[in-house]
C-alpha positions as CSV (number, residue, x, y, z in Angstrom):
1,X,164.0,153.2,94.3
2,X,160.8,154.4,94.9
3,X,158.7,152.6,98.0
4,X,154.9,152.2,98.2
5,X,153.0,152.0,100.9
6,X,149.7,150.0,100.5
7,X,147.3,150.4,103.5
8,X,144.7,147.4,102.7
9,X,142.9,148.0,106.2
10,X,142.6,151.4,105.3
11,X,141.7,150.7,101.6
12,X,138.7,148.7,102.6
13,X,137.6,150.0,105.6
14,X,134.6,151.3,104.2
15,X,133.5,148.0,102.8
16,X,130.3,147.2,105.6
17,X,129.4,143.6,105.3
18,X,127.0,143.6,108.6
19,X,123.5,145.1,108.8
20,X,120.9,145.1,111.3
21,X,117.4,144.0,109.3
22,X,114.2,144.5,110.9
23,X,111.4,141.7,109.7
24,X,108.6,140.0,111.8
25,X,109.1,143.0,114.7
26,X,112.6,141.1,115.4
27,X,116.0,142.3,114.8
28,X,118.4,140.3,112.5
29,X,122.0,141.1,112.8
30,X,123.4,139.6,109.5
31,X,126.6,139.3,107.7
32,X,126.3,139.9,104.1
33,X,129.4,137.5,103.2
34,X,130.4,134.8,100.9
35,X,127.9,132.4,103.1
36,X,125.3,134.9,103.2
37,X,125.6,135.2,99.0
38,X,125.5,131.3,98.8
39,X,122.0,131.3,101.0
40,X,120.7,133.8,99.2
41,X,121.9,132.3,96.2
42,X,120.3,128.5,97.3
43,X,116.8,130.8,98.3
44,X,117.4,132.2,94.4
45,X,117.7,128.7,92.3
46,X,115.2,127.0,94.3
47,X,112.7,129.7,93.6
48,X,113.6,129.5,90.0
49,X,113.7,125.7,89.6
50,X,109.4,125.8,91.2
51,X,109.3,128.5,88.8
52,X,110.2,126.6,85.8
53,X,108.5,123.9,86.8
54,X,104.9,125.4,86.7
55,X,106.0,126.7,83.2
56,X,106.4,123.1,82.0
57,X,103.7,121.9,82.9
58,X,101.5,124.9,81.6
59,X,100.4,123.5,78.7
60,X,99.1,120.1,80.5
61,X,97.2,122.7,82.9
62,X,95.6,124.8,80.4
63,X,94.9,121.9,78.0
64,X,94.5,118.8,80.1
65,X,93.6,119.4,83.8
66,X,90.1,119.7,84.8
67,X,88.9,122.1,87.2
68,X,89.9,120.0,90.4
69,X,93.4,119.1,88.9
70,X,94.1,122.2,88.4
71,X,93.1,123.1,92.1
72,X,95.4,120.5,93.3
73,X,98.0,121.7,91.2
74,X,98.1,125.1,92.3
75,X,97.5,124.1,95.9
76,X,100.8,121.8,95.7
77,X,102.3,124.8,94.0
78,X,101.4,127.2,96.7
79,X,102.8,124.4,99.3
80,X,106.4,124.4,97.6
81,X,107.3,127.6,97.1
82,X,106.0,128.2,100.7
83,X,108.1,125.2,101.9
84,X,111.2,126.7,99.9
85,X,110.6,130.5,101.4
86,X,110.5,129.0,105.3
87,X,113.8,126.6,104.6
88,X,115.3,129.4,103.2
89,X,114.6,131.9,105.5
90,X,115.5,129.4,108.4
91,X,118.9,129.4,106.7
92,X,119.7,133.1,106.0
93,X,117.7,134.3,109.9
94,X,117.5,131.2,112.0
95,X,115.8,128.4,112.8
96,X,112.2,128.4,112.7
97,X,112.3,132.1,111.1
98,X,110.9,131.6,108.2
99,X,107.5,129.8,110.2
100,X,107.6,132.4,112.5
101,X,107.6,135.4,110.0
102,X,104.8,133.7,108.2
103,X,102.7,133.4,110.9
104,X,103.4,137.0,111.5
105,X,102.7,138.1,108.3
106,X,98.9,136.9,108.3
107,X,100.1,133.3,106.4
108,X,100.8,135.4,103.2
109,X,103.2,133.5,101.2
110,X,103.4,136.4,99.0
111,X,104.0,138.7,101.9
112,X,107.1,136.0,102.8
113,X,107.9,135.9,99.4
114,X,108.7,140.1,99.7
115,X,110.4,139.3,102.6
116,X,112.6,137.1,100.4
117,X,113.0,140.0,98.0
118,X,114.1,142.4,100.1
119,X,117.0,140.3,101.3
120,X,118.1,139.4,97.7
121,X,117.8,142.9,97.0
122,X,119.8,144.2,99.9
123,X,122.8,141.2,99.1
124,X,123.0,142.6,95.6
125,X,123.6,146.3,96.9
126,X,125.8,145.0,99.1
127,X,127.9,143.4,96.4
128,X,127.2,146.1,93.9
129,X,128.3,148.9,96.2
130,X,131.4,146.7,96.7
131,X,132.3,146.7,92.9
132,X,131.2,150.3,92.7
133,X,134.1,151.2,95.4
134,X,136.7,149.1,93.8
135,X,136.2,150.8,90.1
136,X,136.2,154.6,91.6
137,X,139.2,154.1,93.3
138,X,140.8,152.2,90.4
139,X,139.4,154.8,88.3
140,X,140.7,157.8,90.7
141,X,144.2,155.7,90.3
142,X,144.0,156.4,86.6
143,X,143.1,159.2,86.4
144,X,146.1,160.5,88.8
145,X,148.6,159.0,86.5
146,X,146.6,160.1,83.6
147,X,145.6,163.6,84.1
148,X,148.8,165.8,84.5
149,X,149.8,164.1,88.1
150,X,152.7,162.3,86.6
151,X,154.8,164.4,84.0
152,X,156.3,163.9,80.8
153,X,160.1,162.7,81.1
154,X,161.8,164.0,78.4
């Protein structure tokens, strides 16, 4: 009977879930976990729901507003997906982060917004560098038993 030792600590102990992020002149120290995914996931939809809201209601704004409706409109726009970036950010770095980073960032809601992207961006390396580990070792498992490690019996 053949025994197999299976070292999991060792298997992923190159797996690195914390990084130190630098924004706003202060350092983060953040865990890129399964709570970390679902804030940044949260951050994700609500930017996407604002998103498709504007695209509804393009037609009514290119058709139907006048000039001052359609000021008010993108103001109230600008407002909401401001409101979502600071709530989200206070979730994912801290209370009163993502105020704080705005006011550092010269009041940019775009330049918060990039802020936001880099975070999303950096969760998805995480993750993807994660699923790129797991498939070269499985693949490195194949192709031991696959390329002349294991001979024929016969």
């Amino acid at each position: 009977m053949t025994v197999i030792n299976l070292n999991l600590d060792k298997k992923f102990d190159n797996v690195k879930l914390n990084r130190e992020v630098v924004a706003g002149g202060k350092t983060y120290h953040l865990v890129f976990n399964d709570e970390m995914y679902q804030k940044i996931a949260d951050l994700q939809i609500a930017e996407a729901s604002l998103l498709d809201q504007l695209d509804k209601r393009k037609e009514e704004f290119v058709n139907k507003m006048n000039v001052t409706q359609r000021q008010e409109f993108m103001r109230d726009s600008l407002d909401k997906a401001l409101k979502n970036l600071e709530e989200s950010l206070d979730k994912i770095l801290g209370k009163d982060e993502g105020q704080r980073l705005y006011k550092y960032y010269g009041e940019s809601t775009y330049l918060l917004g990039r802020v936001a992207e880099e975070l999303i961006k950096l969760n998805d390396q995480i993750n993807g560098d994660q699923e790129l580990n797991y498939e070269r070792k499985k693949q490195a498992v194949r192709d031991h038993y696959t390329k002349g490690h294991g001979k024929k019996r016969g």
